[in-house]
N, C-alpha and C positions, 0 to 999 in steps of 0.2 A: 658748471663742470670746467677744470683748469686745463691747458692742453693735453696734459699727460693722459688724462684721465679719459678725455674725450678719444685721446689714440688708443689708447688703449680696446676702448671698449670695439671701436670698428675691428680692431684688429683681434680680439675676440670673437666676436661674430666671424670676421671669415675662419678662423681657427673650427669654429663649431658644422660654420657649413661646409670645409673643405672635403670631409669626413665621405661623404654622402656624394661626392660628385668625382673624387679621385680615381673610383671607376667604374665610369658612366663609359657606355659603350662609346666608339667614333660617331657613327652613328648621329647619336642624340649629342653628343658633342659639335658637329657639324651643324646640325640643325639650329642649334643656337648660334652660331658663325653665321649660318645662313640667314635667318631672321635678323640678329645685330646688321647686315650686310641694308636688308631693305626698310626697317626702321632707320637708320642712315639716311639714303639716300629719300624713304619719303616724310623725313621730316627737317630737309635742306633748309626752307626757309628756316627754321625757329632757330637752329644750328647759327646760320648767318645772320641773324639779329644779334644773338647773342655776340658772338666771332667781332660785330660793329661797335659793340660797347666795349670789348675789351680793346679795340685797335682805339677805339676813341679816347679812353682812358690812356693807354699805353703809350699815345702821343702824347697828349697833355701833360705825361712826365718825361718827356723826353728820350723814349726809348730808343737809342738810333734805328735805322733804316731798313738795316741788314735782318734783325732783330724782329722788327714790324713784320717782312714778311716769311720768317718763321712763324712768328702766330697767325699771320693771315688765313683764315677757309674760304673759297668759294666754290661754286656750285664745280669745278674741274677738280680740286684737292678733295672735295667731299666722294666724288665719284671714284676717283683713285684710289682714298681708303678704303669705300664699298668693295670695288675692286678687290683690293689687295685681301679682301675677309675671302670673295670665294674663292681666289689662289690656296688660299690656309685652308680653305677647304677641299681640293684637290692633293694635298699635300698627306704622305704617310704619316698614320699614329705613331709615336717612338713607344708609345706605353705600352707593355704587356713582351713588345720582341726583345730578343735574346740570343743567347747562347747556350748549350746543354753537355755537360761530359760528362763519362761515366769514369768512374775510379776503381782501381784493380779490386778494392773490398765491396764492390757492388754500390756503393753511395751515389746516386743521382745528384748531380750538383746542377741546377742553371740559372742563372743570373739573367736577370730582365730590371729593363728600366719602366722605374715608378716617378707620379710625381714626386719634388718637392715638398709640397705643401701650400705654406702662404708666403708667394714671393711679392717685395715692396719694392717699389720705384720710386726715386724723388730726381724730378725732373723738372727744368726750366717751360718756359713757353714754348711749348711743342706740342698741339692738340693731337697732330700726328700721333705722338707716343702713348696716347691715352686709350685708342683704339687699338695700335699696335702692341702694346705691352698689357692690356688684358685679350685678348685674343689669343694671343701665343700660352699665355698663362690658362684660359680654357681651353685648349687645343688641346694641351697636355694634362689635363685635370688638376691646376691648380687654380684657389685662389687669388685677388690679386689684389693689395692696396697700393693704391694711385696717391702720390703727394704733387701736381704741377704748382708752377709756378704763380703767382700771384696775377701775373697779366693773363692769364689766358683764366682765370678763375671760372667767368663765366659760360667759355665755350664749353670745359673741360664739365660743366652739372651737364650739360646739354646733352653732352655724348654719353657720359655716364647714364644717364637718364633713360639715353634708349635703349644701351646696351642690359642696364637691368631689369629692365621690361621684357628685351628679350630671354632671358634668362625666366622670369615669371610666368612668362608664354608657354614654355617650355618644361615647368615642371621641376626647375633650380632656385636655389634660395638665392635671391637678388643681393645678399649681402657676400657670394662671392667676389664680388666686383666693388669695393670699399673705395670712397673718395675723401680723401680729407681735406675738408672743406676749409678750414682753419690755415691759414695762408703765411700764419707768424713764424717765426722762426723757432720758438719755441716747440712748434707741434712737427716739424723737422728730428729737432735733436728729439723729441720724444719717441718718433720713430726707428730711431738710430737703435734707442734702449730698448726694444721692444724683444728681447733676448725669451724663447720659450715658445712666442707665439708667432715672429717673423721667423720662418728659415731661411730664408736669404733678401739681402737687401743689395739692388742695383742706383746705383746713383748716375747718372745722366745730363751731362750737361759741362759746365766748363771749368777748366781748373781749379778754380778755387775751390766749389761746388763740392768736386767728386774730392780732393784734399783733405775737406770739413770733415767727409763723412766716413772715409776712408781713419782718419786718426779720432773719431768720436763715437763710431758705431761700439756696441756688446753684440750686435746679431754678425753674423757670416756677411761676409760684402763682396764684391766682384767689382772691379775699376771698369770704365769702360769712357768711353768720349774724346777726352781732352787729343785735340787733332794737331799736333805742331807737325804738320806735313811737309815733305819736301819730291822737288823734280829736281833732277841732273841730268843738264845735256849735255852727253858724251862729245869727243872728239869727234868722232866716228858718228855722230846723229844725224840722219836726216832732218834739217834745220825747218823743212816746210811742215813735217810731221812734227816738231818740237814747238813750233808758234801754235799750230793746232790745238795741241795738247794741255802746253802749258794755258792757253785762255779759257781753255772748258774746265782744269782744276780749278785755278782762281776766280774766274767770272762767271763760273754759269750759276753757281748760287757761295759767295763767299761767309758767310755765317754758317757753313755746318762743317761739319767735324774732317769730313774727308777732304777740303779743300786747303788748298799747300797754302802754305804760309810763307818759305823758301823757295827761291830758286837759284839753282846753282849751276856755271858755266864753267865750260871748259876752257881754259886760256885762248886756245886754238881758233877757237871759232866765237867766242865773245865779241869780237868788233863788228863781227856778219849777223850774228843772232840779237844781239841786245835791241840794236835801232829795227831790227826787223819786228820785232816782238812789241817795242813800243809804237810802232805805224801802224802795228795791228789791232790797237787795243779798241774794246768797243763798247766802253764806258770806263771814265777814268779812273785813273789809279794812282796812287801816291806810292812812291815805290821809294826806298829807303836801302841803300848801294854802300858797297863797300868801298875802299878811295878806288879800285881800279876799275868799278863800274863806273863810278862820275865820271871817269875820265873819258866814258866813251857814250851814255846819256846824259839826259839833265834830271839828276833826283835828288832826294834828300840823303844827308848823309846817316849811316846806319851805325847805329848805337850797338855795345857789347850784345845788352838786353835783348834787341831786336833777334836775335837768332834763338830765342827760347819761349817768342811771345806769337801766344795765337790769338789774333785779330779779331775773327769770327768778320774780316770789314774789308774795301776795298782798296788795302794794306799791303805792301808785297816787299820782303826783303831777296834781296838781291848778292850776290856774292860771286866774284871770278874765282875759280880753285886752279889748279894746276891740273891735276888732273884726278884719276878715281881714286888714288891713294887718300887724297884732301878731301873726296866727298865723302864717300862712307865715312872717316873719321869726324867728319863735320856733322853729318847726320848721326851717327851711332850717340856722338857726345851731347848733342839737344834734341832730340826727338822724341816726343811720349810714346815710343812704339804703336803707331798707330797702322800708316798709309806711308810706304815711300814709292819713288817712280824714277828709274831712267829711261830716258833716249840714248838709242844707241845702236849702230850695224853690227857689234860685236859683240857677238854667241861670248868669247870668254869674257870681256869684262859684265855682261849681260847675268853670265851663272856664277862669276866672280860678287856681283851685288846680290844677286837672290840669297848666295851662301852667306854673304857678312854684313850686312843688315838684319838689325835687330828690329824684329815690327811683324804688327797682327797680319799683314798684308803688303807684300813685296810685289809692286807690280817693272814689266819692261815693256818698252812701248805702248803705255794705255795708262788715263785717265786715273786717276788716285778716286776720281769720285765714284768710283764704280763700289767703294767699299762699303756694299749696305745690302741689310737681309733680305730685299727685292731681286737687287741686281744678281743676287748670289744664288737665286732659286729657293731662298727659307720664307719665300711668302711676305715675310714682314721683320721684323728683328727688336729685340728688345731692346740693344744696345749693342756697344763692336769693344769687345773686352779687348783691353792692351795689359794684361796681365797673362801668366804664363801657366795659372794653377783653373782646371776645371773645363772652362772654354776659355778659347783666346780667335778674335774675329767676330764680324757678326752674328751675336748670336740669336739662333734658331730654334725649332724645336728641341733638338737633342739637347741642350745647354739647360734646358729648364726642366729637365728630369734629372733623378740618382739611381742606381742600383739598390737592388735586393737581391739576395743569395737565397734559393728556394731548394733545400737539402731533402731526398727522400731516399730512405733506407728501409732494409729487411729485420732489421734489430740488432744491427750493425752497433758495437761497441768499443770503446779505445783501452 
């Protein structure tokens, strides 16, 4: 069987078993959240065998660092996702509520959200996202085919494994939860084609990735990932809260999405902040200045490119502005609307950036990496759409359902 053919068929099987589970009470919905939760957590070891052969492989080709510990599980990541299933289990059904009007000719009109159907995700090394984006997709009674990347191959049967178990346990056709196994690039673009029986397809992962699928898909897509993030410390910043801040965007984990790739100074106070911010650092960093930062660190000098490039690494471009006029325009003109952040004591420049930045997630005084469907109260997230149609931000339950119009009338005619 050719790849095509092989997507296909998974992606008919969930198409067949969606039918049957789209409305499954919470309830038994949960139930299987629940059980995926402690098959999880009591089948750690097997999970982490696996999880060592993909990290072992993943080395041997040289996968950088950053990289490595996005695919890493250990027994603390495994517990977090268990975690995170019975938060999703605490969490409102969106399926079924609504709204209801009535119309002057008597027609009952009310609109409730329905799933989707069979929503696809093709994503990088992120075993993470394998739990998190079928969960979300059973939460809300869809389907779900999973495409991860080739380095985490093996973690990703493991999880799947026990999530479709649960599912079995419970009385659900295990082929809700579809894996394709098929790691070629080919069984990618097949799923792109899969027009009929995907209703929407999430791509996850980094630039190029989400680009590919974004200009090759036939099914519905939704952008979501690519993080060229930025901090700007105002004039007006508290400089001891701006070292804070800026080292937890960039260093507490630089390979994910919400972590800035920018940082940007205020004229003002760049001779007091820069050296302070590099004495702080606490694990090195190559950082890449514009001439007016060299002139007041020692880094490399920063390339046009530099200001549109997301690192995913321990990479930092650098830049002195003038002031907020130079940032937003510097941010609005390379930024994938993701994650921006200023420092700053000043309420107007503060709601002067919330208003004119363009991005899924505008924060002031706080952390860009806060932009994730945990942090946010959605349990877990499929992805953080930086597009402006359907959902835009973390998306949560609500994002993974559509409407239906449920009309009832008296013999009402037009």
């Amino acid at each position: 069987m050719d790849s095509f053919e092989y997507v296909r068929s998974l992606c008919t099987a969930a198409k067949n078993a969606a039918p049957g589970f789209s409305s499954a009470p919470t309830a038994a919905k949960n139930a299987v959240l629940g059980r995926m939760a402690e098959l999880l957590s009591d089948g750690k070891d097997e999970i982490i065998r696996a999880n060592r052969l993909d990290l072992s492989l993943a080395a041997e080709n040289r996968v950088p660092a950053p990289m490595l510990d996005r695919l890493k599980l250990d027994e603390k990541r495994i517990d977090s996702i268990a975690a995170s299933l019975r938060e999703l289990i605490q969490l409102a059904d969106p399926i079924g509520s609504g709204e209801r009007t009535v119309r002057p000719n008597g027609l009952v009109i009310e609109r409730i959200r329905v799933p989707l159907g069979v929503v696809a995700i093709i994503y990088e090394a992120r075993p993470n996202v394998t739990v998190d984006a079928a969960a979300l997709c059973l939460k809300t009674g869809n389907a779900c085919i999973l495409r991860g990347g080739k380095e985490a191959i093996n973690t990703n049967r493991a999880l799947v494994s026990a999530m479709r178990k649960a599912l079995a346990e419970n009385g659900f056709a295990p082929e809700l939860i579809g894996l394709v196994d098929d790691t070629s690039r080919e069984s990618s673009t097949a799923l792109m084609r899969m027009r009929g029986l995907v209703d929407l397809l999430v791509p996850r992962g980094g630039r190029g990735l989400i680009k590919s699928v974004v200009e090759n898909a036939d099914v519905p897509v939704i952008e979501t990932g690519a993080g060229n993030c930025h901090l700007y410390v105002d004039a007006s910043a508290d400089l001891d809260m701006a070292v804070k801040v800026a080292l937890n965007a960039k260093l507490s984990r630089p390979s994910v999405c919400n972590a800035i790739e920018t940082l940007l100074v205020h004229e003002d106070v760049a001779a007091e902040f820069l050296p302070r911010f590099v004495a702080s650092l606490t694990h090195p960093l190559e950082i890449r200045g514009c001439e007016r930062t060299r002139e007041l660190i020692d880094c490399l000098p920063a390339a046009e490119s530099d200001w549109d490039t997301e690192y995913d690494d321990y990479i930092l471009a650098v830049k002195v502005v003038s002031g907020i006029d130079e940032a937003i325009a510097h941010i609005n003109a390379h930024n994938t609307q993701h994650s921006e952040a200023i420092i700053t004591r000043s309420m107007a420049n503060a709601e002067r950036f919330r208003r004119e930045i363009d991005a899924a997630a505008v924060y002031v005084n706080a952390s860009t990496r806060f932009t994730d469907g945990g942090e946010f109260g959605f349990g877990a997230e499929l992805g953080i759409s930086t597009q402006k149609l359907h959902a835009r931000g973390p998306m949560g339950l609500e994002a993974l359902t559509t409407t239906k119009y449920l009309v009832t009338g008296e013999g009402q005619v037009r």
